[in-house]
C-alpha positions in Angstrom: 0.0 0.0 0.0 1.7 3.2 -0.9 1.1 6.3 1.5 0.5 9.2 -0.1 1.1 12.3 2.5 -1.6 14.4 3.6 -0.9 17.7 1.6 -1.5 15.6 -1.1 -4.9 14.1 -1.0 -7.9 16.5 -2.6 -10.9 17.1 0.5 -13.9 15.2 -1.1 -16.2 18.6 -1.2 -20.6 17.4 -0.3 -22.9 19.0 -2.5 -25.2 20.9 -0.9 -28.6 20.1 -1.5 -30.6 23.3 0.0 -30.8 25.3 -3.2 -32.2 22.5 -5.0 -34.7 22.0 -2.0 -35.5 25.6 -2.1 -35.9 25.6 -5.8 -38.3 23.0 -5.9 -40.4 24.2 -3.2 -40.2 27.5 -4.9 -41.6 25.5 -8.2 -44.3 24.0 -5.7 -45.6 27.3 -4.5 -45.1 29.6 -7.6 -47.7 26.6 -9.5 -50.3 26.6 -6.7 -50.4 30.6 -6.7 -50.9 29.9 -10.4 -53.5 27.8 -10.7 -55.1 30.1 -7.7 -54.7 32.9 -9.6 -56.1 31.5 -12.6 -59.1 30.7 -10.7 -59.8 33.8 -9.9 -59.1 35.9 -13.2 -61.3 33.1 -14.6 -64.4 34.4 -11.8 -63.7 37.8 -10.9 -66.4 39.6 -11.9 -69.2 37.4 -11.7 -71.0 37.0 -8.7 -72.3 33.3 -7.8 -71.8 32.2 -11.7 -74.0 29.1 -11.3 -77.0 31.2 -10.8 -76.2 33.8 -13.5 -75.7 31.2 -16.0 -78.8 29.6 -15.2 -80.8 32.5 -15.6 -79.4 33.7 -18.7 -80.1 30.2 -20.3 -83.7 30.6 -18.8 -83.6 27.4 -16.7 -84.9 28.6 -13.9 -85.1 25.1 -12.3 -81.6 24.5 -12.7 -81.3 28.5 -11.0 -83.4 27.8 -8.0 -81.2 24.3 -7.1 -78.1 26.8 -7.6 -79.9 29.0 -5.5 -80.0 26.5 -2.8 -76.5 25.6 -3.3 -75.5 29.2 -2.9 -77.4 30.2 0.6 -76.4 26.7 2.2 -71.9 27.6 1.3 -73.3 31.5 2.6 -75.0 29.6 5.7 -71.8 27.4 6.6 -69.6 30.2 5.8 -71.6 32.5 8.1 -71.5 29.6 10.9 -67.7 28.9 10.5 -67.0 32.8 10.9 -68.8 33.0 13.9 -67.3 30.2 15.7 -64.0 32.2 14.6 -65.8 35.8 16.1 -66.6 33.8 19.4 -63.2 31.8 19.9 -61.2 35.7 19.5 -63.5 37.4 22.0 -62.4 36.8 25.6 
């Protein structure tokens, strides 16, 4: 075996792996604020689109069953905001 002194030998540098990490996450987060932001532009004017769309087409069946759909998310919404309101106040 032949010794080879230690001035000689080359230090085996690691890769470091954060910036990768931190570039994928930053891929990650920079789709999902994409595909939320597409959301929105896609509804930002229209107010609860399933019942405008169902009046314009003149089913007003299909509008009413929206209708329902809308009050019951406004309902739970209402109920989950004050369940919020009560758990702040002391």
């Amino acid at each position: 075996m032949t010794d080879v002194p230690f001035g000689m030998t080359r230090a085996v540098r690691r890769r470091r792996r954060w910036p990768y990490v931190a570039g994928a996450v930053g891929l990650v987060l920079a789709a999902a604020a994409g595909a939320l932001l597409a959301r929105t532009l896609q509804y930002r004017g229209e107010t609860m689109p399933g019942v405008r769309e169902a009046i314009e087409q003149k089913e007003y069946a299909a509008a009413e069953t929206e209708i329902v759909r809308v009050a019951k998310a406004l309902e739970r919404e209402a109920a989950l905001l004050d369940s919020i309101s009560s758990s702040l106040q002391p």
